[in-house]
C-alpha positions as CSV (number, residue, x, y, z in Angstrom):
1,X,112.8,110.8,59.3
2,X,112.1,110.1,62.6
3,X,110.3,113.2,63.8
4,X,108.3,113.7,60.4
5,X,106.2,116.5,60.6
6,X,106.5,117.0,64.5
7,X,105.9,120.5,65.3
8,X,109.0,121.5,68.0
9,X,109.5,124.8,68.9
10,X,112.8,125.8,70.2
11,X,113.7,128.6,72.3
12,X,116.8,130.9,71.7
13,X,117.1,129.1,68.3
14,X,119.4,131.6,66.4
15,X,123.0,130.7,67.5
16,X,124.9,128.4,69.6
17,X,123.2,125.0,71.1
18,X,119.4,126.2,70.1
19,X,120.4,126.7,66.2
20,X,122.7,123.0,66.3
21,X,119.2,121.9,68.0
22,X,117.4,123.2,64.8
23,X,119.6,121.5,62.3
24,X,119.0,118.3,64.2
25,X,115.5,118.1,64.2
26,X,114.5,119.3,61.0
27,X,117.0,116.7,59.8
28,X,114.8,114.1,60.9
29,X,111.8,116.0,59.5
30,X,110.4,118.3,61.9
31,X,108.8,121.4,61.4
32,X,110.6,123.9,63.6
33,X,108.9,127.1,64.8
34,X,112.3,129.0,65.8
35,X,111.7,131.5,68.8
36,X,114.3,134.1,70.5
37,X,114.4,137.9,71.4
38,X,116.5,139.0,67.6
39,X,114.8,138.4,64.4
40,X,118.0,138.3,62.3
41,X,119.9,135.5,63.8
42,X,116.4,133.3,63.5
43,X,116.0,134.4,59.9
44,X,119.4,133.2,59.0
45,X,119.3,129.8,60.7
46,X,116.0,129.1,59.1
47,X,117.0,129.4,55.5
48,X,117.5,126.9,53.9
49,X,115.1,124.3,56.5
50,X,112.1,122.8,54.6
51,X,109.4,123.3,57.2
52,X,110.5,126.8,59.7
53,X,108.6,129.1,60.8
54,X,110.4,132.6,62.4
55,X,108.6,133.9,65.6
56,X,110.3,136.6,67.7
57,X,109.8,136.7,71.5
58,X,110.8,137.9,74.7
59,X,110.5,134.5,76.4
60,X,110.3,136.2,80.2
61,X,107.0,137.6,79.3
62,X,103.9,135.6,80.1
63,X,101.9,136.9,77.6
64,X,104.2,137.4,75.0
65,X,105.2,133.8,75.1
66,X,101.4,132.9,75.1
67,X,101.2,134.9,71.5
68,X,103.9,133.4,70.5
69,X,102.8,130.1,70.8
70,X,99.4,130.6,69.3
71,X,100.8,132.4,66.0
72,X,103.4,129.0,65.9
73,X,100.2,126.8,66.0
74,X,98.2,128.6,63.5
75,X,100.8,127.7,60.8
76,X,101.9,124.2,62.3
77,X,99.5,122.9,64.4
78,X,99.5,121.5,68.0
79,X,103.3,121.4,69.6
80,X,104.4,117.9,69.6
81,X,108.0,118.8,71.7
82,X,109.1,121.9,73.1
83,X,113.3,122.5,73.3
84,X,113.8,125.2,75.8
85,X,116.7,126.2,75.2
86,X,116.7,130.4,75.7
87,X,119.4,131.4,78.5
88,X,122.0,134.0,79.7
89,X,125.1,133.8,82.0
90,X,125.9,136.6,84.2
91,X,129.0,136.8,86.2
92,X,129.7,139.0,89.2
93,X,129.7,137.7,92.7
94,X,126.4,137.0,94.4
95,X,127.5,140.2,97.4
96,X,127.9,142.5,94.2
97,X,124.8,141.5,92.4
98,X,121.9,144.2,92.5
99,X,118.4,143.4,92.6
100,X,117.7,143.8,88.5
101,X,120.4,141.2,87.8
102,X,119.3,138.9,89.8
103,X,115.7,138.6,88.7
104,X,117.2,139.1,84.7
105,X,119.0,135.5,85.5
106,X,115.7,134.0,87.3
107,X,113.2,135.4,84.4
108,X,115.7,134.1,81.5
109,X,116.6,130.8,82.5
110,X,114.0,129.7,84.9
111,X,110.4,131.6,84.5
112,X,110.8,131.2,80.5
113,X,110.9,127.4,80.7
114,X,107.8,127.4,82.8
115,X,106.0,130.0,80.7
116,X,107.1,128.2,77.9
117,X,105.9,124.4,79.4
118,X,102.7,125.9,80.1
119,X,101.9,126.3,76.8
120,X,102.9,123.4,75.8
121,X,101.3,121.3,78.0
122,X,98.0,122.6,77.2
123,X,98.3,120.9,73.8
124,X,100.0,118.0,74.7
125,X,98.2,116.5,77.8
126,X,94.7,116.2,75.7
127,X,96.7,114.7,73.0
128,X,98.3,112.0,75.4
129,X,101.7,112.7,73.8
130,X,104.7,114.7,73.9
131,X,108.5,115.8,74.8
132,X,109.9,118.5,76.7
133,X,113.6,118.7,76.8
134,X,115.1,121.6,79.0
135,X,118.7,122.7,78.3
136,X,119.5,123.2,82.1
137,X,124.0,123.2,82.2
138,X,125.5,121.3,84.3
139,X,125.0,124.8,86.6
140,X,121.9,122.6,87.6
141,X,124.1,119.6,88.8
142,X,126.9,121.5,90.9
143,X,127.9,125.0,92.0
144,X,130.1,127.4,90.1
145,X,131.3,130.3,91.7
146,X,130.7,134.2,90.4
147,X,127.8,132.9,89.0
148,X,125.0,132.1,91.8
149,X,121.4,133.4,90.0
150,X,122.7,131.4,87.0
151,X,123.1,128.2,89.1
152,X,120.0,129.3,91.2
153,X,118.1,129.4,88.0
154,X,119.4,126.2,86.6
155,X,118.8,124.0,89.8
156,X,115.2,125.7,89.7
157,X,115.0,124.1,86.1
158,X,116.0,120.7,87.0
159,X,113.2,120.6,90.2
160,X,110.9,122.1,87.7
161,X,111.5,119.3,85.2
162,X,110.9,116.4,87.9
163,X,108.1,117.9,88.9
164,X,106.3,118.0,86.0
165,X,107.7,115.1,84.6
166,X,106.0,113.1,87.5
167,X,102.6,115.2,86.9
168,X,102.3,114.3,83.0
169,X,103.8,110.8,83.2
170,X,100.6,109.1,83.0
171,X,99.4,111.7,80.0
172,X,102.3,110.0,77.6
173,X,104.6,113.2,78.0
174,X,108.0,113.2,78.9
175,X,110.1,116.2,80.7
176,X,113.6,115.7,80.8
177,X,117.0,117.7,81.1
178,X,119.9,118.2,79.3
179,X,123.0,119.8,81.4
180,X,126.0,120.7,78.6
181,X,129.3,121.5,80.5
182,X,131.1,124.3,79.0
183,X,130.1,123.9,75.3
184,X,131.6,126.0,72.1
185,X,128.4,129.0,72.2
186,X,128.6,132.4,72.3
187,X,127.9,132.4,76.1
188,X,131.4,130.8,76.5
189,X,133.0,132.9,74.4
190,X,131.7,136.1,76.4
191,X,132.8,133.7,79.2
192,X,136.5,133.6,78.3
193,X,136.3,137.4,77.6
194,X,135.4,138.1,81.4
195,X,138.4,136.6,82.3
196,X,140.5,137.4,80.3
197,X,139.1,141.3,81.6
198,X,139.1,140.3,85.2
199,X,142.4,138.7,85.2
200,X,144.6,139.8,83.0
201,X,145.4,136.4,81.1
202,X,145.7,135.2,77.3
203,X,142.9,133.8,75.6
204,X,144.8,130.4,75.8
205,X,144.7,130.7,79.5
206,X,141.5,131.8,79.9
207,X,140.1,128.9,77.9
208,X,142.5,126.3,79.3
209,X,140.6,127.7,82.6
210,X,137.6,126.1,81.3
211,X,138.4,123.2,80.0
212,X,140.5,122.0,82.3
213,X,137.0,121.1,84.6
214,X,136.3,118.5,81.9
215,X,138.2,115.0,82.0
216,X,138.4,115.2,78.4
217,X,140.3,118.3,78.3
218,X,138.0,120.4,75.6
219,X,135.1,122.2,74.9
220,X,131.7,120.1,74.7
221,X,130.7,121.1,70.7
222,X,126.9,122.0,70.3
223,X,126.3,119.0,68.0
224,X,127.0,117.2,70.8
225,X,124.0,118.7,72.9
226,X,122.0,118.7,69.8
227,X,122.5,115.0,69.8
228,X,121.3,114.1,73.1
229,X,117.9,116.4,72.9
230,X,117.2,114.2,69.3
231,X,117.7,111.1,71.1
232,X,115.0,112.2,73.7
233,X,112.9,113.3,71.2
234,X,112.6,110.4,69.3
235,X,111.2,106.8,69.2
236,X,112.4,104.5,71.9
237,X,113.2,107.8,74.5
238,X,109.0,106.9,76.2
239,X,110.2,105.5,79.0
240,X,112.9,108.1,79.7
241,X,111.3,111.1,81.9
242,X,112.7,113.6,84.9
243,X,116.3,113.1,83.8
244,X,119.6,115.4,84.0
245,X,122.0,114.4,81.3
246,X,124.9,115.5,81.6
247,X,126.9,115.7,78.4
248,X,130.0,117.1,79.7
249,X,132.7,114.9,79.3
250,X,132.8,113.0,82.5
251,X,133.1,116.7,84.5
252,X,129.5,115.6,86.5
253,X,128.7,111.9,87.2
């Protein structure tokens, strides 16, 4: 029990990498305030967790994430580590893209991890203690093409997490990233959709298409992710702070 009565919220906690993030951590005793935009899919993945807590949010809104965090505290306490974990892929090339897709990609996956750290910052940094892990793809490491706000967003979340891991370093907090390749999630299934819309080809192909950028030859499963983000969450991870991990199977070194 590791993480024994740690408060961690986790962004976009219902499905994919964010509810294998859940299981993880409560596993190893943490109470888990579960936050995303549908209530259902949080309901579900909270049953059955001794300590969780349920809090619907639109995390691209300032002061709807700052409600959110003060109802979590209220029944859990101060946040001990933060998982932020909400985000959404769009595909379309970047001279097609309008104006209200673009800043949709930048809110989702960029301004919510810093509206998010804010908060949790303000109860770490008197405290002297805390972790902040930001699921930021491997779209933070290299390009991708037909997906440009995503990778914009992402790279903006890896200089984000340097940053302030350099400005709470001396406060006992630690900021790092975790940058999953192509992992087994809804987004990747939407993913294989497009292309199999935009092309023409079998769901075989399509996912081959995918796969075939990491060296092991398969999707990255979100236990896998789930894995890394416990490992900086726990005991022996203090001196580990403004990293990109890449779980990805070798596709990024």
């Amino acid at each position: 029990m590791q993480l024994k009565d740690k408060h961690v919220i986790v962004t976009g906690a219902g499905q994919g990498i964010g509810a294998a993030i859940v299981e993880a951590l409560a596993a190893e005793g943490a109470k888990i305030s579960l936050m995303g935009r549908k209530l259902a899919p949080l309901q579900t993945k909270a049953q059955g967790l001794p300590q969780a807590q349920v809090i619907p949010v639109d995390v691209t809104d300032s002061a709807a994430v700052k409600q959110a965090f003060h109802q979590a505290r209220e029944s859990f306490g101060p946040i001990d580590i933060l998982v932020n974990n909400a985000g959404q892929a769009l595909t379309t090339p970047a001279h097609k893209m309008g104006d209200e897709d673009w800043h949709r990609m930048i809110a989702v996956n960029l301004d919510s991890v810093f509206y998010c750290s804010r908060e949790a910052l303000m109860d770490m940094r008197p405290r002297q203690t805390g972790r902040i892990v930001n699921i930021a793809s491997t779209a933070a490491l290299k390009g991708y093409g037909y997906v440009s706000a995503y990778c914009a967003a992402k790279h903006g979340t890896l200089g984000l997490t340097r940053s302030m891991a350099l400005e709470n370093a001396a406060q006992g907090i630690t900021v790092n990233a975790v940058c999953p390749g192509y992992t087994e999630t809804e987004l990747v299934k939407n993913s294989i959709e497009t292309i199999m819309e935009k092309t023409g080809r079998t769901e075989e192909q399509a996912r081959a298409e995918l796969t075939q950028s990491n060296p092991q030859g398969r999707l990255v499963q979100p236990e896998e992710v789930a894995n890394a983000v416990l490992w900086l969450c726990s005991p022996g991870a203090e001196s580990i702070t403004g990293q990109a991990i890449a779980v990805a199977g070798g596709e990024v070194m």
